[in-house]
N, C-alpha and C positions, 0 to 999 in steps of 0.2 A: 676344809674351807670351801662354801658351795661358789658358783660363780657370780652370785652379787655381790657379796663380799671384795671379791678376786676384782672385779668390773670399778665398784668406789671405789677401794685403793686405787686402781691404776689411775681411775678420773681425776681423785683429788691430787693425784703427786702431779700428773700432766699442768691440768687445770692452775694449780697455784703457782707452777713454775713459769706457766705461760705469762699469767698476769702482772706478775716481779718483774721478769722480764718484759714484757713492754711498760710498765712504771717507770724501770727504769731505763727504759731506750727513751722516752719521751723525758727522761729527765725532771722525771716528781718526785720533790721530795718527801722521805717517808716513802720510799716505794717497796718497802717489805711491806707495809698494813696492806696493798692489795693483794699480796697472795694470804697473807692473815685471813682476811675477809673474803676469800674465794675458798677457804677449808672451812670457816664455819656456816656457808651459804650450802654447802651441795649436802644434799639429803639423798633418802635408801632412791625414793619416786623423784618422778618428774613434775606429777602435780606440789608435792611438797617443798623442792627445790624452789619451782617458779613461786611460789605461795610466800614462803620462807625469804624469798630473792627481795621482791616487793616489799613486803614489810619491813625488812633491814633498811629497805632504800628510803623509805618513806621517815623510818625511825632514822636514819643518817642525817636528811635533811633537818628533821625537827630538833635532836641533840646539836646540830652546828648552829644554827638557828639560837636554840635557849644561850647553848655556851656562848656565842659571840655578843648576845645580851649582857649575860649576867657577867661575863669579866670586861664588858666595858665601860658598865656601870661600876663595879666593886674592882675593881684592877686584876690584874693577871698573876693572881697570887692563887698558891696551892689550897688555904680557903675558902676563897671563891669555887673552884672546884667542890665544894660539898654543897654552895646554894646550888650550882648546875642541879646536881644530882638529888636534893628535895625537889625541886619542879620536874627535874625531867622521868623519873621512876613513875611517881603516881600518874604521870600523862599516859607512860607507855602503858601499863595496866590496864587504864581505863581505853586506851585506843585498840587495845589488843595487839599493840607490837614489841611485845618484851624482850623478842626471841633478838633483836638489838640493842638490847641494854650493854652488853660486852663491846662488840665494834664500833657502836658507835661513840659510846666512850672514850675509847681508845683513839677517835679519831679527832674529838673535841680535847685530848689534851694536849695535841699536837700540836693548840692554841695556845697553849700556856708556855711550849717553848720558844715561838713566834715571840707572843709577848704584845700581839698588835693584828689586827684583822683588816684584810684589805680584798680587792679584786681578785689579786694575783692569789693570795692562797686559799679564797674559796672555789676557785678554779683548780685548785691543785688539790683540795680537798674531794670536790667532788667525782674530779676526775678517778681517782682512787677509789671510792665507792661504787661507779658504774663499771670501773676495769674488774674487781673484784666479784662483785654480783654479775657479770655480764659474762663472764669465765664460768661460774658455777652454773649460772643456766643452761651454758652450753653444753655443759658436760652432759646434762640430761637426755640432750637429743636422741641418742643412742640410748637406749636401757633395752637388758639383754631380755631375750625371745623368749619367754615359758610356756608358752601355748599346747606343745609339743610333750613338755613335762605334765603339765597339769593336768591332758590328756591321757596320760600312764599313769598318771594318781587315780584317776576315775576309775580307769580300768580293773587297776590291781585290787579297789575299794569295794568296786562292783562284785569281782571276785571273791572276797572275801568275805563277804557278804552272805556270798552263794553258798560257800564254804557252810557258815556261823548254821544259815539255814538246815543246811542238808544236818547237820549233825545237832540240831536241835530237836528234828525229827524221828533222830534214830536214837534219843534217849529214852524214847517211849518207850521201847519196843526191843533194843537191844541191850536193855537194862546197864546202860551208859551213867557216867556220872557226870550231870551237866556242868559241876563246878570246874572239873580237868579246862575249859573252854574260857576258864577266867584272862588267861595271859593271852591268849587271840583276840579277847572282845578288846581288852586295853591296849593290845597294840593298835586293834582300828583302828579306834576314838582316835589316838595319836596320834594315825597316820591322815585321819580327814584335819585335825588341828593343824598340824604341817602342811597339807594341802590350801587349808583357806588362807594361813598364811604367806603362802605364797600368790597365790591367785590374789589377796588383797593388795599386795605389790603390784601383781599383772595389771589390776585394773586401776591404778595409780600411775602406771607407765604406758599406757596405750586404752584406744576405747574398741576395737576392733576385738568380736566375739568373750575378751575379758568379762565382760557382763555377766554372760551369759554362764561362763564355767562359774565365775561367784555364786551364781542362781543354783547349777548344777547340787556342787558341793556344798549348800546350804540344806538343801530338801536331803541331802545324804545324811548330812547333819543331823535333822529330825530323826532319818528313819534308823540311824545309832543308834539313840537314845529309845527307839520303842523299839531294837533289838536289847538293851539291856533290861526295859520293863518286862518284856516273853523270857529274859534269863532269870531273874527274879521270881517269877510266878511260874515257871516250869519245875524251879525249885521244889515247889507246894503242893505238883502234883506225883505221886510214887510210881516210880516206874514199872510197876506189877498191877495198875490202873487196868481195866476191864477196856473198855474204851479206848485207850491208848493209841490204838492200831489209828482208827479215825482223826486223831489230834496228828498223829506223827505224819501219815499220807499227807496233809493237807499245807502242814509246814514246807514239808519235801518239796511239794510241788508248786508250791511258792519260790523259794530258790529258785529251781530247775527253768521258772517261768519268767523269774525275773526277767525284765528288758523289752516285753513282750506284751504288747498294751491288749492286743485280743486277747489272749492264753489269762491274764491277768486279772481280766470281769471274768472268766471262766471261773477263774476260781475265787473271786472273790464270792459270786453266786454259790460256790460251794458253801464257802462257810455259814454265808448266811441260813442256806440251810442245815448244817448242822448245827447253828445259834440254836434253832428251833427246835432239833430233833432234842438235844440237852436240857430244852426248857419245856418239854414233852414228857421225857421220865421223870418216875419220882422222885418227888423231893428228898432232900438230906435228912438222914435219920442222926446224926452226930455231926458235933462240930467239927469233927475231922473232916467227914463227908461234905458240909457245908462249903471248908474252906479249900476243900479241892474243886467246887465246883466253879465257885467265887474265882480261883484261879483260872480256871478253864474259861470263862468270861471273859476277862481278864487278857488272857493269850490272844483268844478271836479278836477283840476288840484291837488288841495292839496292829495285829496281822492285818487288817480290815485296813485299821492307818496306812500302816505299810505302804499296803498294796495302793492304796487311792494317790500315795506320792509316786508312787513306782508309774503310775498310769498317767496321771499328772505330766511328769515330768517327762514320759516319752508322746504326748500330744504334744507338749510345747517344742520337743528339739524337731517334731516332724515340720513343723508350721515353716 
């Protein structure tokens, strides 16, 4: 069980016991519906809580509103409760406050056992709405620290990375079989998905450098996906490849350089020259020859990307 998880429970059981509790020390009745309405107010963020909080309240007001209409027009019968509910569903849809179509329900039939709508219990109604939502909000204040974590996702992702590299290079050359490397590429991907998911929490719970690690883990993101198009198309090329030496050096020293925004035109400058030297020899006598060159293409070009987010992203964290 990770510690968000661990953090909402503890919030919601505090949170909704607080708000029963002063419901009923103030002596409202119905003062279960505010810690009711304090569990289904608190979300994973804090922006979603507050967001979620507002809407319920707004849709609280509008649901007591219709209902004290429509049963004091139609009387305070249990049918009446179904015209509430045609007027008040399609309002909340078109308002975009559906996420109260439960609470506040629940709070408009509180009118039906009344029987009668007056000062005192729209006071006692709304007070319950604000205790409820005004507990959930708070519980937000606090939302736990991941900066720290997110920072060791990078790292380990960085790492692994370095790893994928280095032993993509040596399949050239040390007649490796690049598919062994399949259950490392899929654990990445895995580990950057768990990562953004987290960091999309972070940046929902505080605005301080969260940004910034989203930004992070996104360009990492990219350069995943063009380590599994070089797995792909290294596949194409045979490891008893003439050339090989050339392709493998230049991977290698990509890893080895990652992090490293000089080292990193260094080598991109390399490839570009060997783009040339490839497109110098003679052309493919067979389609075999064709579609290993087309792969070789292919790797540069991914490696090229690579590199320009790897360089990318270490001018922005210098700045």
């Amino acid at each position: 069980m990770n510690k968000t998880i661990i953090s909402t429970s503890i919030k919601t059981a505090i949170a909704a016991t607080l708000s029963l509790s002063l419901a009923s020390f103030l002596g409202l009745e119905y003062a279960s519906s505010a810690g009711i309405i304090t569990i289904l107010d608190i979300f994973e963020t804090r922006k979603a809580t507050v967001k979620g909080g507002l809407k319920r309240m707004v849709s609280a007001i509008l649901a007591f509103t219709i209902g004290a209409i429509v049963f004091e027009i139609f009387s305070y019968k249990t049918w009446a409760f179904g015209i509430y509910l045609l007027l008040f569903v399609p309002l909340s849809l078109l308002l975009k406050i559906e996420l109260g179509l439960g609470p506040s329900s629940v709070i408009v039939t509180h009118l039906l056992s009344y029987g009668q709508i007056n000062p005192s219990i729209i006071k006692n109604e709304l007070i319950l709405v604000l205790i409820g939502t005004g507990f959930a909000m708070l519980t937000n204040i606090y939302a736990p620290e991941s900066q720290d974590e997110l920072k060791e996702w990078i790292y380990n992702i960085d790492r692994d990375m370095k790893d994928i590299l280095n032993f993509f290079g040596n399949t050239l050359v040390n007649h490796l079989d690049v598919e062994i490397y399949e259950d490392k590429i899929r654990k990445l991907e895995a580990d950057i998905g768990k990562a953004m998911d987290l960091a999309i929490v972070e940046n929902n719970n505080r605005i301080h450098n969260s940004k910034d690690i989203l930004r992070d883990l996104s360009h990492r993101q990219i350069e995943m996906d063009l380590l599994k198009e070089m797995y792909e198309d290294l596949k194409e090329i045979p490891r008893s490849y003439d050339e090989g030496k050339l392709i493998s050096d230049i991977i290698i020293d990509t890893g080895e350089k990652l992090g490293d925004a000089n080292e990193m035109i260094k080598v991109k400058e390399r490839i570009e020259y060997l783009n040339k030297h490839f497109r110098m020899i003679d052309l493919p006598q067979t389609h075999e020859d064709f579609a290993i060159r087309s792969a070789i293409f292919q790797v540069f070009r991914s490696l090229s990307e690579f590199i320009d987010i790897s360089i990318d992203l270490n001018k922005i964290n210098r700045l």
